[in-house]
N, C-alpha and C positions, 0 to 999 in steps of 0.2 A: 501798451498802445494797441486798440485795435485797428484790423484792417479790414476794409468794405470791401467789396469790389462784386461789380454785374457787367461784365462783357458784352459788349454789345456785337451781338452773332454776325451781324456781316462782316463790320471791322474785323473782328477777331478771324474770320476766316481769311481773309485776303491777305492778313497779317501774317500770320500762318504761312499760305503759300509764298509769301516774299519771302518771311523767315526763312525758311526750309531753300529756295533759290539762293538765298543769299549766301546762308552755311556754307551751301555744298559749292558754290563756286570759289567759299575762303578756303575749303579742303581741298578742291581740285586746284587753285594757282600752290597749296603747303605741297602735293606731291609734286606736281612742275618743278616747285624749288629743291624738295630733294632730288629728283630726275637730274637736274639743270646743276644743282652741286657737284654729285656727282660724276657725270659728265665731264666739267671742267676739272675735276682732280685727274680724270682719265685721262684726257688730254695733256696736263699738265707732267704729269710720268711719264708719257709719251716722248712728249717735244724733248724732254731732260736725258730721257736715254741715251745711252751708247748709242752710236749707230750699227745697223744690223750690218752683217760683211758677208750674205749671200743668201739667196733665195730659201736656201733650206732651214737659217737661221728665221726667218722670215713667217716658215708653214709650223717651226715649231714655237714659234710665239702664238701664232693664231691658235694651233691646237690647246694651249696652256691657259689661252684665256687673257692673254697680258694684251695692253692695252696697244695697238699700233698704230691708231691713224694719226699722222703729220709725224710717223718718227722718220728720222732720217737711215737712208742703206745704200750699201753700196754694195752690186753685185757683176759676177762674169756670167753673160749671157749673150748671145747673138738671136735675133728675132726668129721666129718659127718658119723657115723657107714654104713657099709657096699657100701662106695662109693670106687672107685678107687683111687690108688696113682699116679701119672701119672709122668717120669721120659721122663725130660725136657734134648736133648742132646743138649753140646756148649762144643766148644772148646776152650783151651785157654794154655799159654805156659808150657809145661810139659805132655804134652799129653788129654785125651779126658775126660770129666766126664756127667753127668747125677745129673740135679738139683731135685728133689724129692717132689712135690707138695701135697699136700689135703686139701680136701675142710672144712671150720671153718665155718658154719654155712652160711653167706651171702660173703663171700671170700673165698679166696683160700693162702693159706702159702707156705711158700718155709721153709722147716725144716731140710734139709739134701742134701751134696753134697756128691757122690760117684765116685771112681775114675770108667773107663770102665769095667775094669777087675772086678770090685766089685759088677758092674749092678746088685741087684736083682729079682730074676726071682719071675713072677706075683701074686705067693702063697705068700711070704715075703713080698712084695710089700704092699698088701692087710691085711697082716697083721700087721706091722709093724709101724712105725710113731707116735710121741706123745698121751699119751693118755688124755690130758684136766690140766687145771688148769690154770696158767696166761702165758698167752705170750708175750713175749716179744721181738717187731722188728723194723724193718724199712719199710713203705709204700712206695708200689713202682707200678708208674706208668706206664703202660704197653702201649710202643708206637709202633703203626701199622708197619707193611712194607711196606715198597714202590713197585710200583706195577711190576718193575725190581728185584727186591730182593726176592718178593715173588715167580716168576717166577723160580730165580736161586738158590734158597733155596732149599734141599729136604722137603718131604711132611711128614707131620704126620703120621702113620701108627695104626690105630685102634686095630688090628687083635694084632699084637706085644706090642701095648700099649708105642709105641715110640712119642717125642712129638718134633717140632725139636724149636717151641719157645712157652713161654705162649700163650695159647689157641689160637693156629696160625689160624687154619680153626672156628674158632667161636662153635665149640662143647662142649667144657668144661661146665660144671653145668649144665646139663640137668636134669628138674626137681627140681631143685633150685628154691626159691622163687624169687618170679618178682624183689622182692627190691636187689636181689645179683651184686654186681659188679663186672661183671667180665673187668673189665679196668684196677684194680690195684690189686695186692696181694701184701701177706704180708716177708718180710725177718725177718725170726724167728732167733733169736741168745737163743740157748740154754743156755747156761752159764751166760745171761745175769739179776743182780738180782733187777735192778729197772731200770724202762724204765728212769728217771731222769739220773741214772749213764751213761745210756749208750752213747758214742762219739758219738758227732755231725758229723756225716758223709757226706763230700761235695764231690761231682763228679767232677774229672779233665775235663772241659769242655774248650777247648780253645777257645776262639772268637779272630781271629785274622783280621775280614772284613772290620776294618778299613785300616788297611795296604794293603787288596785288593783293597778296593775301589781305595782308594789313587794312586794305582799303574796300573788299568786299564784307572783311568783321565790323569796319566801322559803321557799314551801314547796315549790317545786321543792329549795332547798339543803338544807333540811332532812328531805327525803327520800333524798339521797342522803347525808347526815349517819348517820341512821338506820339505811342499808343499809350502810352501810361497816362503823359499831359492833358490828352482829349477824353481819356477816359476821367481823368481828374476835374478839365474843366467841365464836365456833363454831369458831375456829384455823383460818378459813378465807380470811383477811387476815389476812398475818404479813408483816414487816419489819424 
């Protein structure tokens, strides 16, 4: 059998650069899905873990590389006298609140959520919040912004002691020992009375970039489906 074929130069270029967009967007949702595999295996080792039984258990998992955000710990710590509370604002449905931080020694907890209208002002603030014995939470790893988000984000506010994410401008624990992490803090559940009892907590994380990939190659195929036809119906693919 032979095969003919005379491209016709515009088509073929346009083609081309669709081509070439299309690929690379079925390549970049294939690494998303490995990213996003990943990611949920990490998690998933996490949440299944022992619970940690104290902060130093805690700095050596971080230093080993093992996986800790949502694992559960339980540690003896009393908050860092005479340091600030720092009230973290987010939004979320029902109106505005303010998450409630201080700093436990080589971290930082999360021990209190208040609604807007409840915000306290910087005397309460300072005094207020757990005063020591066992804690009991969830590790949680504190992922940067992107450098669009940080842009469109409002800014932390010092003066006011407003915070708009965990330790967003890199200020937090000043004067903290070298070995402090500020990358993860901890979500303290008061009520909670063994770090064992406490629910294995998983994040709804969707990874749907198989269905992406899949669906930017189809219309890679179907674009060269398309160019074959026209080029077929123009007797310009003959065989």
């Amino acid at each position: 059998m032979r095969v003919t074929f005379r491209p016709m130069p515009w088509l073929t270029a346009i083609t081309a650069l669709m081509l070439a967009l299309l690929i690379s967007l079925g390549v970049w949702q294939y690494q998303r899905l490995q990213w996003k595999t990943a990611l949920l295996a990490e998690v998933e080792a996490s949440v299944t873990a022992p619970p940690l039984t104290s902060l130093d258990d805690l700095e050596r998992a971080i230093a080993a590389g093992e996986p800790v955000d949502f694992r559960r710990i339980i540690f003896e710590a009393a908050p860092s006298p005479d340091r600030p509370i720092y009230a973290v604002y987010k939004t979320q449905a029902g109106g505005i609140y303010w998450d409630l931080f201080r700093e436990y020694g080589t971290i930082f907890g999360r021990y209190d959520t208040v609604a807007d209208t409840e915000k306290p002002t910087e005397a309460i603030l300072n005094a207020g919040g757990p005063t020591g014995g066992a804690n009991i939470g969830y590790v949680r790893e504190d992922h940067p912004m992107g450098r669009v988000e940080a842009w469109s984000k409002s800014k932390p506010n010092r003066q006011t002691n407003r915070w708009f994410k965990f330790n967003q401008d890199g200020s937090w624990g000043e004067g903290m020992p070298s070995s402090s992490r500020l990358t993860h803090y901890i979500e303290i559940d008061p009520n909670a009375q063994s770090a064992e009892a406490l629910p294995i907590r998983r994040p709804s994380i969707r990874n749907n970039h198989r269905d992406y990939m899949l669906t930017w190659f189809s219309f890679a195929f179907l674009l060269l489906v398309f160019y074959a036809l026209i080029h077929h119906r123009a007797g310009r693919l003959t065989w």
